[in-house]
C-alpha positions in Angstrom: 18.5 189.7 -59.2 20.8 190.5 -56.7 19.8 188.8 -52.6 20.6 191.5 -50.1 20.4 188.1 -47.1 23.9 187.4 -49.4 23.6 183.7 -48.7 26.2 183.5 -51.6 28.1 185.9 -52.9 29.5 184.7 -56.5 31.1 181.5 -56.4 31.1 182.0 -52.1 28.5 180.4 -49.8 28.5 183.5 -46.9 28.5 181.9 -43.1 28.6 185.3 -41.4 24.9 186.5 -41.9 23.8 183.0 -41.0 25.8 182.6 -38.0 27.3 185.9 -36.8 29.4 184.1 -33.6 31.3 181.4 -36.0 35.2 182.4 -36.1 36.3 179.3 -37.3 35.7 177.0 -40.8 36.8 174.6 -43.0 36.6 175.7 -47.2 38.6 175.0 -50.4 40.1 177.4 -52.6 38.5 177.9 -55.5 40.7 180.7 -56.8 44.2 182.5 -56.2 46.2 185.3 -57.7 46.9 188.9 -57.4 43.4 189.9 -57.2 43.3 187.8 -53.7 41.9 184.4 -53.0 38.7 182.9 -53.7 36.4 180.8 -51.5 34.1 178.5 -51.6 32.6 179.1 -47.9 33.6 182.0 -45.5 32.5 183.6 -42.5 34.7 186.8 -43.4 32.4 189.9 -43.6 33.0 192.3 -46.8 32.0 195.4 -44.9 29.0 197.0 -46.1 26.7 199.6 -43.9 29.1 201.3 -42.9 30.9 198.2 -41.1 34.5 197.5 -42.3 35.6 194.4 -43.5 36.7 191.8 -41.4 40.3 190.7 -41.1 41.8 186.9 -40.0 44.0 184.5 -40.9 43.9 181.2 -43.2 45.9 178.2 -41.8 47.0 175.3 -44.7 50.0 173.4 -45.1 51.6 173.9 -41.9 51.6 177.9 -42.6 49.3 180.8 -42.4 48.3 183.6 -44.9 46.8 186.9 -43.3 43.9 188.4 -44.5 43.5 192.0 -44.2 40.7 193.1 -46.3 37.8 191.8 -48.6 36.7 192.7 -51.7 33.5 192.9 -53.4 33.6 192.1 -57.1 31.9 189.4 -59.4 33.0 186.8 -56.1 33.8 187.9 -52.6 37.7 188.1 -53.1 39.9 187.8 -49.7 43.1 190.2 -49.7 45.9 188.7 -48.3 48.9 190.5 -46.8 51.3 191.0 -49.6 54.4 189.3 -47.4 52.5 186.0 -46.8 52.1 182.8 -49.1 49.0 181.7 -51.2 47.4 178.5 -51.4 46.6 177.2 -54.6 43.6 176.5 -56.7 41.8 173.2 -54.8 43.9 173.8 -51.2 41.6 173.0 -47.7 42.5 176.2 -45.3 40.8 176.6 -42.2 39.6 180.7 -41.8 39.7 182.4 -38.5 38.0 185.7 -38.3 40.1 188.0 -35.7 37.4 187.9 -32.9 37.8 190.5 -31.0 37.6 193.1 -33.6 34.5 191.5 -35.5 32.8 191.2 -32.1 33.5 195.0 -31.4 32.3 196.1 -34.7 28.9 193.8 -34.2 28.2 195.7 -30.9 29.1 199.0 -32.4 27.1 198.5 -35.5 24.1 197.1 -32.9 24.3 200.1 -31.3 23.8 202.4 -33.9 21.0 201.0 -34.8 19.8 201.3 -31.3 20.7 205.2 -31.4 18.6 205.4 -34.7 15.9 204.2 -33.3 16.0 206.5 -30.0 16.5 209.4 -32.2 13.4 208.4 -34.7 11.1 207.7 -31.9 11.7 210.5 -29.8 12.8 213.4 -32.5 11.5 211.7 -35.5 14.5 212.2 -38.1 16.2 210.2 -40.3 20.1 209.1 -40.3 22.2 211.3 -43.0 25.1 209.6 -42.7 27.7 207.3 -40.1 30.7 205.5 -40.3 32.1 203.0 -37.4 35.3 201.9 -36.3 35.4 198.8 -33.8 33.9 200.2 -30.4 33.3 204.3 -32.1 31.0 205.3 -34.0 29.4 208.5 -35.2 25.6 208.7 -36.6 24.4 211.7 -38.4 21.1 212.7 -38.1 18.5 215.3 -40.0 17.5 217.7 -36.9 17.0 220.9 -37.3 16.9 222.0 -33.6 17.8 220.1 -30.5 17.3 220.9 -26.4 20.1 222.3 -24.5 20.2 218.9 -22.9 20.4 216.7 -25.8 23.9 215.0 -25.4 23.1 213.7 -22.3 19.5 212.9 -22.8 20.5 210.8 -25.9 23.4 208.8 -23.6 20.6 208.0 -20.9 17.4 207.4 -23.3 20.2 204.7 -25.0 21.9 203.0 -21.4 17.9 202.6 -21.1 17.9 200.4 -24.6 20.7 198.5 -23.4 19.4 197.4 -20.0 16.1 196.5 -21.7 17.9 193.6 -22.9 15.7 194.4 -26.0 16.5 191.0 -28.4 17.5 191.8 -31.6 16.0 189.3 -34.8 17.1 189.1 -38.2 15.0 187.9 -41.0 14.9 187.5 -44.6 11.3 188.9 -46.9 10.8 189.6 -50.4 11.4 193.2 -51.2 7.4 194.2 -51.6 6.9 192.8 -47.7 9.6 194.7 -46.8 8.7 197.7 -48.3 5.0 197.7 -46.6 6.6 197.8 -42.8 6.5 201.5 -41.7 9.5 203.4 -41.8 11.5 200.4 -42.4 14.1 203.0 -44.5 15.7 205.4 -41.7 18.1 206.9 -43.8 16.9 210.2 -45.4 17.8 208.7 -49.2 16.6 205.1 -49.7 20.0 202.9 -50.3 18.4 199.9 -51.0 20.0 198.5 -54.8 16.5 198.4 -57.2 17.6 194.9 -58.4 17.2 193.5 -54.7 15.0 190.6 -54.7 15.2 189.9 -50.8 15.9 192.3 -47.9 17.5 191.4 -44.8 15.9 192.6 -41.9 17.8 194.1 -38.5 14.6 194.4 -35.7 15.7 195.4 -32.1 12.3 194.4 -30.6 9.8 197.0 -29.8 12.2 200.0 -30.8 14.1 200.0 -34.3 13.6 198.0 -37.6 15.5 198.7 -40.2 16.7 197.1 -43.6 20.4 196.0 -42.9 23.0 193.6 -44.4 25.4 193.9 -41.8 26.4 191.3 -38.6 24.9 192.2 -35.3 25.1 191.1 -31.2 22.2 189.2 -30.0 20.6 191.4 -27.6 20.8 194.8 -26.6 22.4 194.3 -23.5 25.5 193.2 -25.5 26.0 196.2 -26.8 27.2 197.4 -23.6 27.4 201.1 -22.1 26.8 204.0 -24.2 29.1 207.3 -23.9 27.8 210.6 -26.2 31.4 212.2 -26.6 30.4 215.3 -28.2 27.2 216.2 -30.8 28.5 218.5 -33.7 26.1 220.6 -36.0 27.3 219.9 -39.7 25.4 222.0 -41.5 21.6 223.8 -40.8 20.1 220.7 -40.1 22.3 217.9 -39.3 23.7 217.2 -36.1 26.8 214.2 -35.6 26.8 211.7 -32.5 30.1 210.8 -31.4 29.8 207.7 -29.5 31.6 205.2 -27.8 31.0 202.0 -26.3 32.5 200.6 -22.9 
């Protein structure tokens, strides 16, 4: 059965979803070729959720090899850059994550979930669909008709969120606990794999609980200011948020 927490990933202990602020870490290689480089600990996030993967660098023998992608197949396969070097089977790098984009993607992937949750509690509908980018970010939603003031009203009801300084909790249950929290699924088709054995848990306290694999701030204040840009009608019922975070 297949663990949604993804402590391990193949042959690849995963130190992101533990620790979401680690850039930094020591691991061996445990494989290397075209197909990238194997692992056997690393804080690089795969992308999932809509997140991209994370990029770095790994540091050994007085050189560095860029990473600018990861893979999910049977192991969590790192991409290097196709210029760069590549440490062999049994090699100690140290793995930096590139902080500044993994800590933009964490607060833009925190605040959708924080615009979810606004738009479920005070329209009741679903996400249809989203995709991120570090810092921009748009959320589709199942809503038939809106108010004239909508755009705006969603920009102030989330700048709200973020001053609450709402803290956000992850946690770990077996699938039937999960399952029996209300409305824990706000997407309008359930995405959640059947063979999932555990699902990871993404609560901003006292406004949105969702099931989520993905790395997130600590707090909603960390987000940071919310801009609507623009709200699109893609179809009869669906309506896009454009956002963007200060």
């Amino acid at each position: 059965m297949r663990r949604m927490n993804g402590e391990r990933h193949g042959r690849t202990h995963r130190l992101e979803l533990a620790d979401p602020t680690l850039r930094e870490w020591n691991a061996t290689v445990l494989d290397t070729g075209p197909e990238g480089i194997v692992l056997d600990r690393s804080a690089f996030y795969p992308g999932g959720g809509g997140q991209p993967p994370d990029n770095g660098v790994l540091l050994w023998g007085g050189v560095q090899t860029r990473i600018v992608g990861v893979r999910r197949g049977d192991d969590l396969i790192l991409q290097p850059h196709p210029d760069d070097p590549l440490p062999g089977v049994g090699s100690l790098v140290r793995g930096a994550v590139a902080d500044e984009r993994r800590t933009a993607l964490m607060r833009t992937h925190s605040g959708l979930h924080l615009l979810a949750g606004v738009v479920f509690r005070d329209f009741g509908a679903l996400v249809t669909g989203g995709n991120m980018e570090p810092l921009t970010a748009r959320m589709d939603f199942d809503l038939p008709d809106i108010p004239a003031d909508f755009k705006q009203r969603m920009e102030d009801a989330c700048n709200i969120e973020v001053s609450a300084d709402r803290r956000i909790d992850i946690r770990v249950l077996p699938r039937d606990d999960a399952l029996r929290i209300p409305d824990i699924i706000r997407t309008a088709t359930n995405l959640l794999p059947p063979d999932l054995s555990e699902v990871r848990i993404v609560d901003i306290v006292g406004l949105d609980t969702q099931a989520d694999g993905g790395t997130h701030v600590a707090s909603t204040k960390q987000i940071g200011r919310f801009e609507v840009l623009k709200v699109e009608n893609k179809g009869k019922a669906n309506r896009r948020l454009r956002i963007r975070l200060a």
